[in-house]
C-alpha positions as CSV (number, residue, x, y, z in Angstrom):
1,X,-20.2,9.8,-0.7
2,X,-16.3,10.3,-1.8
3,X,-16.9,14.0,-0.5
4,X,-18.4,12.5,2.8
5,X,-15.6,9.8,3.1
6,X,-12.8,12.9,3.0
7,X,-14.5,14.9,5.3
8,X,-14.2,11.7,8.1
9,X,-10.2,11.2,7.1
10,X,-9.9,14.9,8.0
11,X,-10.8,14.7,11.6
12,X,-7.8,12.0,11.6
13,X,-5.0,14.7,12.9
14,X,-2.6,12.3,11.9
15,X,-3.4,13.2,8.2
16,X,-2.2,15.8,7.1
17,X,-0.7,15.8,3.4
18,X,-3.2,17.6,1.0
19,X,-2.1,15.7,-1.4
20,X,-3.6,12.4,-0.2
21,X,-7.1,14.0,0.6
22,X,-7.0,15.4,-3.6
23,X,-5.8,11.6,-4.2
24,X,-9.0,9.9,-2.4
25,X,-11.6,12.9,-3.9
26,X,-9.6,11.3,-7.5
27,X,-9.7,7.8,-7.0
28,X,-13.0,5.8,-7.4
29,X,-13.1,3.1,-4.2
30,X,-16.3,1.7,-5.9
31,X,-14.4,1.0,-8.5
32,X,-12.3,-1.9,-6.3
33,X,-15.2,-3.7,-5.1
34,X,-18.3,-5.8,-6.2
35,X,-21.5,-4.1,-7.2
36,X,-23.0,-5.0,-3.8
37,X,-20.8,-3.4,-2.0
38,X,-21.0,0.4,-3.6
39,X,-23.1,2.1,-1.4
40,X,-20.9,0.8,1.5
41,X,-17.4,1.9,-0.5
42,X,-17.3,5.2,0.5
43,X,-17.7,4.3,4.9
44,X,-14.6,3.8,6.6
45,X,-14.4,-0.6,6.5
46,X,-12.6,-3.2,5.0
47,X,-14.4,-5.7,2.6
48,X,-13.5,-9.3,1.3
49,X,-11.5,-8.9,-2.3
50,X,-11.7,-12.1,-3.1
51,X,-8.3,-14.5,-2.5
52,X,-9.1,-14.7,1.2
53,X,-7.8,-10.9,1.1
54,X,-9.2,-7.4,1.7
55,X,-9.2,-3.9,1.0
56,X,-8.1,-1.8,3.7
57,X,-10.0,0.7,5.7
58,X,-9.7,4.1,3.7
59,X,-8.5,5.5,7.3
60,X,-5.2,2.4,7.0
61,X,-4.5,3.3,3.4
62,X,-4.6,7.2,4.1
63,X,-2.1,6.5,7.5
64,X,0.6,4.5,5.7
65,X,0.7,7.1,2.7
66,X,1.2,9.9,5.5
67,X,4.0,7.9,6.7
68,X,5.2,7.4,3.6
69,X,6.0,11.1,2.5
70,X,4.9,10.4,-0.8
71,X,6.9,13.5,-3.5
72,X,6.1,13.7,-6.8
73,X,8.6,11.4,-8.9
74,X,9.1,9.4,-5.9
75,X,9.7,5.4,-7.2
76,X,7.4,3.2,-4.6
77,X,7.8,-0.5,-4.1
78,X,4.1,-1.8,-3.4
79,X,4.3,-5.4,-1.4
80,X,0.4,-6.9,-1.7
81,X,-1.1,-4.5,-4.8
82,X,-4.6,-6.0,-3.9
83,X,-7.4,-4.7,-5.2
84,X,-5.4,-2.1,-6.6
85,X,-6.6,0.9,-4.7
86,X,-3.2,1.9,-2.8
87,X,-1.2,1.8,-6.1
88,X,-3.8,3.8,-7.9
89,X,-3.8,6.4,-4.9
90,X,0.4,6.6,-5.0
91,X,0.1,7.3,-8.5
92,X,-2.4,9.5,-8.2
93,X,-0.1,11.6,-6.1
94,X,2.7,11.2,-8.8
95,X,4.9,8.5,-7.5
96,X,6.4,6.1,-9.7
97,X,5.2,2.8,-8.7
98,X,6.2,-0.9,-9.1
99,X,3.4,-3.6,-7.2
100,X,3.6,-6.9,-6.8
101,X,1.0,-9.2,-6.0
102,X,0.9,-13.4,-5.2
103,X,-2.3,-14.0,-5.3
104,X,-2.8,-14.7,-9.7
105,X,-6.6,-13.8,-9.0
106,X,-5.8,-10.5,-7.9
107,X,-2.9,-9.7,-10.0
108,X,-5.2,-10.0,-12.7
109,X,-8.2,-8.7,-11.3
110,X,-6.4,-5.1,-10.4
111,X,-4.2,-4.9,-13.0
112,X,-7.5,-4.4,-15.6
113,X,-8.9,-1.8,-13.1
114,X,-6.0,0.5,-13.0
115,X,-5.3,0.2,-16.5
116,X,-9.1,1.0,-16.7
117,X,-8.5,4.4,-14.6
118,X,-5.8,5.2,-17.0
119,X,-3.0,4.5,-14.0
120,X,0.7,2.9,-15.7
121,X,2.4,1.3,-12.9
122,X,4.5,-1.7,-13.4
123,X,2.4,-4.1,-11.6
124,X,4.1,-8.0,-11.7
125,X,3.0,-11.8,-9.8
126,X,5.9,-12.7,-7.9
127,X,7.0,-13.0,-4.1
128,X,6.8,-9.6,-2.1
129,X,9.6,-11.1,0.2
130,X,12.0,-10.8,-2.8
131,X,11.1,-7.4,-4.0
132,X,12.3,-6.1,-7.9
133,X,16.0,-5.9,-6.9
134,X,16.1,-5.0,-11.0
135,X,14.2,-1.9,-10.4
136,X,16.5,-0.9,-6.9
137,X,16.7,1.1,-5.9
138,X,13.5,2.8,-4.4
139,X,12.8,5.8,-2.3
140,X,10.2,4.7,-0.9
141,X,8.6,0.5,0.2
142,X,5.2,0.0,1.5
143,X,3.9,-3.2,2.7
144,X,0.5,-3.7,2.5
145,X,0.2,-7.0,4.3
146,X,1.0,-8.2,7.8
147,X,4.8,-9.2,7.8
148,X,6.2,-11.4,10.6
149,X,9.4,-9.8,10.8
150,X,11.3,-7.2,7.8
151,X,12.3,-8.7,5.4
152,X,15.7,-7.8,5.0
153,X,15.7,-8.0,0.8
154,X,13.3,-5.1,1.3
155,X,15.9,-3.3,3.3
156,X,18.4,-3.6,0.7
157,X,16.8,-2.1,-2.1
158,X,15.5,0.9,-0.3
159,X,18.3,3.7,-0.8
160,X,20.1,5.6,1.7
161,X,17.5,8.0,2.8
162,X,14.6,6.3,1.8
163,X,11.6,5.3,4.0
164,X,9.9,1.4,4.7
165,X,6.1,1.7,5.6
166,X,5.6,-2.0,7.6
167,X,2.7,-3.3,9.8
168,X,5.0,-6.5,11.8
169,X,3.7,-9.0,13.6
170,X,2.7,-12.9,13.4
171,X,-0.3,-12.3,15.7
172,X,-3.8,-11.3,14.3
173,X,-2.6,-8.0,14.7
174,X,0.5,-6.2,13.7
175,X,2.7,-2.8,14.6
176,X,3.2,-0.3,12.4
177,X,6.4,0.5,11.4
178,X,8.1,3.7,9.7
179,X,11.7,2.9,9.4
180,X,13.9,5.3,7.5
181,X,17.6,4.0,5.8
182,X,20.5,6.5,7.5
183,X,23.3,4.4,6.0
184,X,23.7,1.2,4.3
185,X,23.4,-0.7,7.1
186,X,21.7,1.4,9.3
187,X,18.1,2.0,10.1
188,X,15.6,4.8,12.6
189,X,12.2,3.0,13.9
190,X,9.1,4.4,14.9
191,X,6.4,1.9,16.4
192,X,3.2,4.2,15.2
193,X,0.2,1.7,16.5
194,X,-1.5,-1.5,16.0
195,X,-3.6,-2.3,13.3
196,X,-4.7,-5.6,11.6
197,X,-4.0,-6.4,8.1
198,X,-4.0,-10.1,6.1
199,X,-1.0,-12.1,6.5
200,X,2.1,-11.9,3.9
201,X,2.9,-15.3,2.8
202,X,5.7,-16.3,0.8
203,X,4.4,-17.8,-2.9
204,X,6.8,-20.1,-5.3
205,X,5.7,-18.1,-8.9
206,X,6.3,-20.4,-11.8
């Protein structure tokens, strides 16, 4: 089934990094998702996770790492770790990655499946609108969740150079954004589609 599920990502043109295809054939989906849902973890859908959130289509997750460039040693900021599949795949492909989640259910829910599949990022419950400005700053930011605008703390811990994966919209569906830090207060756009993700919502972590 993960043999079948790479084979359908490959007639996407718009993937093209070996790397990610290696990543998916390395990372169990099933793994992410309830029992019942195994023999459907392998099609291209989304499923309920569980905190009114979900797992994105393999096709989504595959897309944003393509836009991402993701190098080996690269150190990711994850905004909305989820069920933890996107982290484990950016690891998988040798990035350094730091994840936070707001949802406590889901923290704690992925952080015992990728420690399970032997995967060591830093993942941490807090607010994905403030980032880890401790950790800044990164190479590379994806945002897994539907943002209404960027948020600019995001900006300013991505280094000069570095590249912010963002789907923006407040609608029920959101543009895809690839937007790439020339200077430190300068920024290239691409608009790269419409897609639908969960909202990101601001959480006070106590």
């Amino acid at each position: 089934m993960r043999k079948h599920l790479i084979s359908e990502l490959r007639k996407d043109e718009r993937i093209k990094d070996e790397a990610i295809f290696q990543a998916f054939d390395e990372v169990p989906r099933h793994y992410f998702l309830d029992l019942a849902f195994v023999e459907q973890a392998y099609s291209n859908m989304a499923f309920q996770i569980g905190a009114g959130q979900t797992i994105s289509h393999p096709i989504t997750v595959a897309f944003q790492t393509q836009l991402l460039n993701v190098k080996k040693g690269d150190k990711i900021l994850e905004i909305g770790t989820g069920s933890g599949f996107q982290t484990c795949i950016l690891c998988e492909m040798g990035a350094k990655v730091f994840t936070i989640e707001r949802q406590k259910e889901l923290y704690l829910k992925a952080k015992v499946i990728i420690q399970e599949l032997n995967y060591t990022p830093k993942v941490i419950f807090g607010d994905g609108y403030k980032g880890l400005p401790a950790f800044a700053p990164f190479d590379k930011v994806i945002v897994t969740c539907g943002a209404p605008d960027v948020p600019l703390l995001l900006l300013d811990q991505l280094k000069i150079g570095g590249v912010m994966v963002i789907p923006v919209g407040e609608g029920s569906e959101q543009i895809m954004l690839r937007i790439v830090k020339t200077a430190e207060n300068t920024y290239e756009k691409e608009e790269l589609g419409t897609f639908k993700f969960v909202p990101m919502l601001e959480r006070t972590v106590k």
